[in-house]
C-alpha positions in Angstrom: -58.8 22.6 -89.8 -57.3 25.2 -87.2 -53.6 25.4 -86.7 -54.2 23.9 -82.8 -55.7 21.0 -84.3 -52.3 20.0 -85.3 -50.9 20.0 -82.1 -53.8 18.2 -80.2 -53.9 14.8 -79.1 -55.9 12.3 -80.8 -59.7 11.5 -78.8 -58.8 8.2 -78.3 -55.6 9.6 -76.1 -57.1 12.0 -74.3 -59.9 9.5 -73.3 -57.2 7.8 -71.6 -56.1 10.6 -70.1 -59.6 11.4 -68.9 -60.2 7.8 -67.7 -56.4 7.9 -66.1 -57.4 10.8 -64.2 -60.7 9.6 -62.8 -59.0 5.8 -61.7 -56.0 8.6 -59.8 -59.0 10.2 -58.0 -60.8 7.1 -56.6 -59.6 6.3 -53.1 -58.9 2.8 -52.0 -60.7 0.8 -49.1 -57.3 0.6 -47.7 -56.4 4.5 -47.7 -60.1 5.3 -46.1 -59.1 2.7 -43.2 -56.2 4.4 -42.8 -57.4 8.1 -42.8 -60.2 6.2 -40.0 -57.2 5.3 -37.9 -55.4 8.6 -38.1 -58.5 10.5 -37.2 -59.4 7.9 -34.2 -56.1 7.7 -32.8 -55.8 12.1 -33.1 -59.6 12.5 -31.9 -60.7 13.5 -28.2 -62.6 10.4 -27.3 -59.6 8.1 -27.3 -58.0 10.6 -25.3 -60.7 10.8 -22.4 -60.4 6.8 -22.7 -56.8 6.6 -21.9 -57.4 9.5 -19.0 -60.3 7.5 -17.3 -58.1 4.0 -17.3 -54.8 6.4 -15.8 -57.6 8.0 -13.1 -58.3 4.9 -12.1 -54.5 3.7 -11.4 -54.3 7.1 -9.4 -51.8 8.1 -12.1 -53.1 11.6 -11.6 -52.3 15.0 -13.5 -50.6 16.2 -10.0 -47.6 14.3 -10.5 -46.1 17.0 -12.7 -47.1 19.3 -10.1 -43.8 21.7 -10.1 -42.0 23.9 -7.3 -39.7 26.6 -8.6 -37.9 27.4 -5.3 -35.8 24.2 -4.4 -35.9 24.4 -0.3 -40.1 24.7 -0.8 -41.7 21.2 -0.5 -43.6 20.2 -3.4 -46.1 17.4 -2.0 -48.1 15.2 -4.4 -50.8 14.0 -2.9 -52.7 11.5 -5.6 -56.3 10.8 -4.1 -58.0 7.8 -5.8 -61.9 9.0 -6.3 -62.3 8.0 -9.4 -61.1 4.3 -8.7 -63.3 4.4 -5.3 -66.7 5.4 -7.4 -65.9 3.1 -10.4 -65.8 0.2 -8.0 -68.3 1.4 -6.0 -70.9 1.6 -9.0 -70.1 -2.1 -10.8 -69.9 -3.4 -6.8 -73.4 -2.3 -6.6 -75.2 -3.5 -9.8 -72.7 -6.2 -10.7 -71.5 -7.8 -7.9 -73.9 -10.5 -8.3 -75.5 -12.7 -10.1 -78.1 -12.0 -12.7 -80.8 -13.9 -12.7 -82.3 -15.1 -15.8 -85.9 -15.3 -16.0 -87.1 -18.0 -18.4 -90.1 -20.6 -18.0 -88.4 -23.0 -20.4 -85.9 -25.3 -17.9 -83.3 -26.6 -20.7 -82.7 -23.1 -21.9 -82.4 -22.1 -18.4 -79.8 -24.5 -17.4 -77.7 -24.1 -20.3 -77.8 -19.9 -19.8 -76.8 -20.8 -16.3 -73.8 -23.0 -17.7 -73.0 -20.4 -20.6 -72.4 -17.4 -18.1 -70.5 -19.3 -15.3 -68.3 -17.4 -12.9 -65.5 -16.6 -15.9 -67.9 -14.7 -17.8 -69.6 -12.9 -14.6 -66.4 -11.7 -14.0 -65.7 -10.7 -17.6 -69.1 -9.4 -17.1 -68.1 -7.3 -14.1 -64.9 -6.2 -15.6 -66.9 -5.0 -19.2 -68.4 -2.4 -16.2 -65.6 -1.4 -15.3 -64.1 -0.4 -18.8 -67.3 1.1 -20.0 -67.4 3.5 -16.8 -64.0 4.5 -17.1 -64.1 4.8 -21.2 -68.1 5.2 -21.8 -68.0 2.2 -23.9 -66.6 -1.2 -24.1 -66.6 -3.6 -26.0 -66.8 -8.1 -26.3 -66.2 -10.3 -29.2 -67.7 -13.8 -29.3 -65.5 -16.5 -31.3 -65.6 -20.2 -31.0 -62.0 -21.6 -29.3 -59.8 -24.2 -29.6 -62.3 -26.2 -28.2 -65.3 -25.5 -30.2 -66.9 -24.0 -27.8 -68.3 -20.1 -27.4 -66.2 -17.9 -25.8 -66.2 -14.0 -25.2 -63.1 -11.9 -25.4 -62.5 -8.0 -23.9 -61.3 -6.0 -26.2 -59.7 -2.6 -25.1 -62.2 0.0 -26.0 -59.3 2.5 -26.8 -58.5 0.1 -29.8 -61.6 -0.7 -31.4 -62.9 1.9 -34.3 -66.7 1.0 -35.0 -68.4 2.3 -37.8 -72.2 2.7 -36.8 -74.9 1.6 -38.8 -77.1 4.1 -37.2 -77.2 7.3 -35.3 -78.3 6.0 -31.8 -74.9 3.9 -32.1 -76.8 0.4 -31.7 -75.9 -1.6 -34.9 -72.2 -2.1 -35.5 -71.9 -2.7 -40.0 -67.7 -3.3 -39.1 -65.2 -2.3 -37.0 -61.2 -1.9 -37.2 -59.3 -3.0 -34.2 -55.7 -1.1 -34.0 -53.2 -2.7 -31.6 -49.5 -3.3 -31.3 -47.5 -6.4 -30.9 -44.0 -7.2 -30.1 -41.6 -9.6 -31.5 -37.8 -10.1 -32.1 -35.6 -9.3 -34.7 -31.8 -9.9 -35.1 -32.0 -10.2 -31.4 -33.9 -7.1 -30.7 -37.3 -6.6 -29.5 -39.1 -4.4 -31.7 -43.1 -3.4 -31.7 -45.3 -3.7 -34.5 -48.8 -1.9 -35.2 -51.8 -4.6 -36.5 -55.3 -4.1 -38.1 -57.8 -6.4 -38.2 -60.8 -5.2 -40.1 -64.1 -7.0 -39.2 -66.7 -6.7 -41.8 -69.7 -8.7 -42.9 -67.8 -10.8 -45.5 -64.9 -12.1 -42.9 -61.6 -10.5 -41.8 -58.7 -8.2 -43.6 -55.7 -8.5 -41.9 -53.0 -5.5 -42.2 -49.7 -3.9 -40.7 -49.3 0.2 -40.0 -46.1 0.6 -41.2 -44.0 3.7 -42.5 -47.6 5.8 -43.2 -49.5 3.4 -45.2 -51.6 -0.3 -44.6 -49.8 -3.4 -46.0 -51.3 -7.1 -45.8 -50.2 -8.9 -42.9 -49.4 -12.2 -44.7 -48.4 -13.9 -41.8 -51.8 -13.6 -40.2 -53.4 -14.8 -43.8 -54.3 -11.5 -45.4 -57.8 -12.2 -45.9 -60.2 -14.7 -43.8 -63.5 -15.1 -45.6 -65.1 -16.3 -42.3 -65.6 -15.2 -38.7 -64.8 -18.9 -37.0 -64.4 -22.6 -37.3 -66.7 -25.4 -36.1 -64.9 -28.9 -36.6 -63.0 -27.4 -39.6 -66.3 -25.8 -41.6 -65.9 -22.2 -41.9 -69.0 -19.9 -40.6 -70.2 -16.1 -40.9 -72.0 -14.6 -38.3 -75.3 -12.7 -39.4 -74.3 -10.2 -37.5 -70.9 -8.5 -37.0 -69.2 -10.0 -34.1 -68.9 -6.8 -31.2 -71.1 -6.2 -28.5 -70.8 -2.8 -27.3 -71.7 -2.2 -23.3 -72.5 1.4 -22.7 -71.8 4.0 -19.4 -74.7 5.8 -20.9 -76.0 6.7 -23.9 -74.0 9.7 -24.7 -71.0 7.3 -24.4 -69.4 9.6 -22.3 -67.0 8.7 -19.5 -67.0 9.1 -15.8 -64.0 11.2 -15.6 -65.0 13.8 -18.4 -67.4 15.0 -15.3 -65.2 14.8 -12.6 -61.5 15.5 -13.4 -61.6 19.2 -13.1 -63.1 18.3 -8.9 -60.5 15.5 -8.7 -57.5 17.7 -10.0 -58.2 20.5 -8.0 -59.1 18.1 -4.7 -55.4 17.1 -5.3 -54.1 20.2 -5.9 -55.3 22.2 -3.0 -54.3 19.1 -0.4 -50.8 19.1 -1.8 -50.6 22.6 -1.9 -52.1 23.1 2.0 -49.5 20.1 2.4 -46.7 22.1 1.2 -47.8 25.4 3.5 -47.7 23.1 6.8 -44.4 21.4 6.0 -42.6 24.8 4.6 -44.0 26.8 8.2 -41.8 25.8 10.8 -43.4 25.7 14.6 -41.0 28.7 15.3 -39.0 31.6 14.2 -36.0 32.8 16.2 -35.4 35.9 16.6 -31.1 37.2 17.2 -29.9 39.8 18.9 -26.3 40.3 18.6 -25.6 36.8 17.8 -22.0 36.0 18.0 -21.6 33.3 16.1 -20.8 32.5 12.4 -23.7 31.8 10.6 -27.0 30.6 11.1 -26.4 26.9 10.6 -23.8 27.4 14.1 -26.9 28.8 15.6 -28.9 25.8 15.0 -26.0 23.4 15.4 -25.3 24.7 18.8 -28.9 25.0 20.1 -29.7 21.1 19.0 -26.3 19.9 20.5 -25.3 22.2 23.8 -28.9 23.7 24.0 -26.7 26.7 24.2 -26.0 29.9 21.9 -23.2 32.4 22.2 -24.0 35.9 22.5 -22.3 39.3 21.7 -22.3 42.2 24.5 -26.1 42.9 24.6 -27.1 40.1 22.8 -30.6 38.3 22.9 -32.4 35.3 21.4 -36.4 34.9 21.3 -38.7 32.9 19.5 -41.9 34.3 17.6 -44.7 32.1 17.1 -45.6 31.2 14.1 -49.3 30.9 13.3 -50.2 28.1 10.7 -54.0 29.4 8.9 -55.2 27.1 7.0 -58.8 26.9 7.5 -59.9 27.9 4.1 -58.4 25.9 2.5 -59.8 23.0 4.1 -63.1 24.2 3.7 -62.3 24.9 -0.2 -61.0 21.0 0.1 -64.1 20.0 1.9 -66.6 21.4 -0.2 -64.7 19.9 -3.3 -65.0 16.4 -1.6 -68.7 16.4 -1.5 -69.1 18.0 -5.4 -66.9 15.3 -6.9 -69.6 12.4 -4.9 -72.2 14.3 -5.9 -71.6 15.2 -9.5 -69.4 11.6 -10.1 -73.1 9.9 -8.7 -71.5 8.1 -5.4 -72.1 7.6 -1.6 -69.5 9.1 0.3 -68.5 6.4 3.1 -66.8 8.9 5.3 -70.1 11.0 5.9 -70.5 11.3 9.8 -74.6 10.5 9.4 -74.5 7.9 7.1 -74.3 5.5 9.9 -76.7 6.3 11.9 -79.3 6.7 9.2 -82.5 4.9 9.3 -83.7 2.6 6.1 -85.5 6.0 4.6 -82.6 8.5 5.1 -80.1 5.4 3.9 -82.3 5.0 0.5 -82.0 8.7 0.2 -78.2 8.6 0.1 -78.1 5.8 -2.2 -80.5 7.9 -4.8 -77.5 9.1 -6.7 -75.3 6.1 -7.0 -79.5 3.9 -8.0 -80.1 7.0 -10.7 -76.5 6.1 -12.7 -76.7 2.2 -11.7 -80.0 2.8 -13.3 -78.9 4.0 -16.7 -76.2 1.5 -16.7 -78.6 -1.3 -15.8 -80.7 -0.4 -19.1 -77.3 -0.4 -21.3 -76.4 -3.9 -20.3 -79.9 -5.9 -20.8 -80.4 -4.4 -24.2 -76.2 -5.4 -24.1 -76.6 -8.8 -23.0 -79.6 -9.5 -25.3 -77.1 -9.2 -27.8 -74.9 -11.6 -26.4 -77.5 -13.9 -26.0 -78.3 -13.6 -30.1 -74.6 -15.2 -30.9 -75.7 -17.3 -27.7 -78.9 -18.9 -29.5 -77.2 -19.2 -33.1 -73.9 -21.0 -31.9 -76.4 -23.6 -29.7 -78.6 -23.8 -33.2 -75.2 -24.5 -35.6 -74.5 -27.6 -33.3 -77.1 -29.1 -32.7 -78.0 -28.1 -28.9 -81.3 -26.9 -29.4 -83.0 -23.7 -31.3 -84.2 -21.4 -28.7 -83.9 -18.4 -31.0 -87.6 -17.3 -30.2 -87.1 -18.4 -26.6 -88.0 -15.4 -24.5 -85.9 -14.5 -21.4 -86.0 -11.6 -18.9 -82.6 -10.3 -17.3 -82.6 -9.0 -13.9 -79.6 -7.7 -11.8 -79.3 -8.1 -8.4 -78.3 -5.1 -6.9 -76.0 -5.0 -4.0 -78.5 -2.2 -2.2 -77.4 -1.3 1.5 -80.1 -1.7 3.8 -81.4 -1.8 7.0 -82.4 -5.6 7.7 -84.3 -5.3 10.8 -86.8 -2.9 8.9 -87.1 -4.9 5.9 -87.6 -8.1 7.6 -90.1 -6.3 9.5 -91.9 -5.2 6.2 -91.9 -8.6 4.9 -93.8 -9.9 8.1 -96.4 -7.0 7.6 -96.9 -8.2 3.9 -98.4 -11.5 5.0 -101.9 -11.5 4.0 -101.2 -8.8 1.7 -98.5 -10.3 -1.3 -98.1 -13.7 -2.3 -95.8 -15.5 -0.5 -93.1 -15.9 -3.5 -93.5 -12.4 -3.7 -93.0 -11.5 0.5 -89.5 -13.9 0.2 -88.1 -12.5 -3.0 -88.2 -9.1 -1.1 -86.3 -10.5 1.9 -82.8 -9.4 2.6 -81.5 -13.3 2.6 -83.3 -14.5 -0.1 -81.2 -15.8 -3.2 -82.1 -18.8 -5.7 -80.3 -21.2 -4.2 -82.7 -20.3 -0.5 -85.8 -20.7 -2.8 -84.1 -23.9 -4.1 -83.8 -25.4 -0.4 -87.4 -24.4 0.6 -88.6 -25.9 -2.2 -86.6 -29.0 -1.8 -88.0 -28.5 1.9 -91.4 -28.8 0.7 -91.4 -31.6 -1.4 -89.7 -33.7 1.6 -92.5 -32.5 3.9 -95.1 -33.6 1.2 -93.0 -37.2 0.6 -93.5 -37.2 4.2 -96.6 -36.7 4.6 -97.5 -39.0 1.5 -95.7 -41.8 3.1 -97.3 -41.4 6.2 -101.0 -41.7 5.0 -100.2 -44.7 2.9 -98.9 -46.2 5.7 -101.9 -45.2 7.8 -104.4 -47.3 5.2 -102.4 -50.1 4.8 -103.0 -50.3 8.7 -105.8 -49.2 9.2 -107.2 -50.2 6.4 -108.8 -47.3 4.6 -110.5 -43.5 5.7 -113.8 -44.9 6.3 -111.6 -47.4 9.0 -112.8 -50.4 7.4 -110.8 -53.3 5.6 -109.9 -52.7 1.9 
């Protein structure tokens, strides 16, 4: 035996130790949450999130514009592009309604009921936040009524974790919010987490660095929703994500450079036209105190005093500003034409025929375009929690029910020329065809025609069986 071997611990303890050491180095669920949220809430895509949803309040960067010297005028002019091309692109694809293409009429009918006007304009607001934060986001729950029911949930809170690299299946997600509530009479702000995952929902509190069960909330939920009391678990995890575009990348990360320095160069050719005055005096042995006599006694007598010799003339002052309204001008039409948008305040716009009007609207089609895709493949999804909440009670299974979703796009036009192409199309298209391609045509004008069509036939129907009873048959003789 060596002389160490005295001094060594037994195998069985430094097994322990060993063992110890490896149950120290695992990390919790919880502390990987937590490093998730720490990175999510540091990380530059939050960020641009929170800068596209201020853009569009017109809580610009040029409001801590500065002006060193106090008698200078520091304007802050705040233009609102990014809130007139947001609403300009959901105004043209989702200002109304879809229409759901289905040969099966139940299924129809209830889709029709399912996305009423409260969830069109859920719908339209979803297009909003995923513009302004490339992605939003919808959960479907059941509520207090048992009945299905999407809620928005503020893209800036929601951490998903992907189970792919195209970022189309969600495996969980965290969602990171605060609360208020009271406290020995003080209002005082809490930090939740709710972590969705296949098996239900954990329920935690952010507090003082570390993740501790919310045990108000009920700590753990080991199912996704009630129905009359019976707890379920959706096959899939409950977010539907709505896309800008596939990158996931925000209107303003393209255009708040152009908008910042848009605002910056009117307030600062703002500034130079207040700070000029129209003249400057010029004083030749001026026999007064001080220049604020001078000005005092020019507004009030229209009158200056004068030493021996003494003159007053005025100087012109000249105002130049011409390049930076060109700089300005050519900064207008970048931020339309990079942000994808028709600028309304273009002289030829018009005047221009159905052609030249299509070619305007190329831009603002090409990103409605790439939205349009994002939200069928979007709403298909909403459509599978659709199918499997009608299924769970009993309204009918029409999971392999196929359906095709078209948006109506709001596209300007010029209606005399269209009308005038639908006329030229008789002969050529089928008639459904001719009408769905005519400016005024909407389901509920196909609806009346056909309803229009049946009377005529019910007329006409009641008008030969009255003939035969009278006349007593086609051939005219007695039946």
């Amino acid at each position: 035996m060596l002389i160490e071997d005295l001094f060594r611990a037994p195998w069985h303890e430094q097994m322990k130790g060993v063992i110890q050491a490896m149950v120290d180095s695992v990390i919790t669920d919880e502390e990987i949450l937590l490093l998730e949220i720490k990175e999510w809430e540091n990380s530059e895509t939050r960020k641009n999130m929170l800068i596209g949803e201020r853009y569009y309040k017109n809580k610009v960067d040029i409001r801590d514009k500065k002006q060193k010297i106090s008698w200078k005028s520091n304007q802050k002019l705040a233009h609102a592009f990014t809130r007139k091309l947001v609403d300009q692109k959901v105004g043209y694809l989702l200002s109304k309604e879809p229409t759901f293409g289905t040969e099966n009429k139940a299924y129809r009918e209830i889709i029709k009921n399912t996305f009423d006007r409260g969830l069109l304009r859920k719908i339209k607001n979803i297009g909003k936040e995923a513009i302004n934060k490339g992605i939003a986001y919808l959960y479907p729950y059941i509520n207090e009524q048992g009945a299905l029911s999407f809620m928005k949930f503020p893209s800036e809170q929601i951490i998903p974790f992907w189970g792919d690299s195209e970022h189309m299946e969600v495996i969980s997600f965290l969602r990171v919010y605060e609360t208020s509530f009271y406290e020995d009479g003080k209002k005082k702000k809490q930090k939740k987490v709710e972590y969705y995952h296949p098996a239900g929902i954990s329920f935690y509190i952010l507090e003082a660095g570390g993740l501790i069960s919310d045990v108000p909330a009920g700590v753990e939920q080991n199912y996704h929703f009630l129905i009359d009391g019976e707890p379920y678990l959706w096959e899939k995890t409950p977010l539907i994500h709505f896309k800008y575009n596939e990158e996931e990348q925000p209107l303003i990360d393209i255009i708040k450079s152009l908008v910042d320095n848009y605002n910056l160069q009117a307030s600062t050719n703002a500034d130079l036209l207040a700070d000029i005055p129209k003249f400057i005096y010029k004083l030749i042995n001026y026999g007064g105190v001080d220049l604020a006599e001078f000005l005092s006694d020019l507004n009030e007598y229209m009158a200056v005093k004068l030493d021996q010799d003494g003159d007053v003339d005025k100087l012109q002052a000249e105002i130049q500003t011409e390049a930076v309204e060109k700089e300005i001008e050519r900064n207008r039409k970048a931020i339309y034409e990079f942000g994808r948008g028709v600028d309304t305040q273009d002289d030829e716009l018009g005047n221009a025929s159905g052609v030249a009007l299509r070619y305007r609207y190329t831009d603002l089609d090409l990103d409605c375009n790439i939205l349009e895709s994002e939200f069928q493949s979007s709403i298909e999804h909403m459509l599978w929690f659709v199918d499997r909440y009608l299924l769970m009670t009993g309204q009918g299974n029409f999971i392999d029910e196929s359906i095709n979703i078209i948006f109506n796009k709001d596209i300007i036009i010029v209606e005399s020329e269209a009308i005038q192409d639908c006329q030229n199309s008789v002969g050529i298209l089928d008639d459904k065809t001719i009408r769905e391609n005519h400016p005024w045509y909407n389901e509920e004008v196909e609806q009346r025609l056909e309803e229009q069509m049946q009377k005529e036939m019910d007329n006409y129907d009641n008008y030969m069986s009255t003939f035969k009873k009278k006349h007593g048959g086609l051939d005219g003789q007695e039946s």
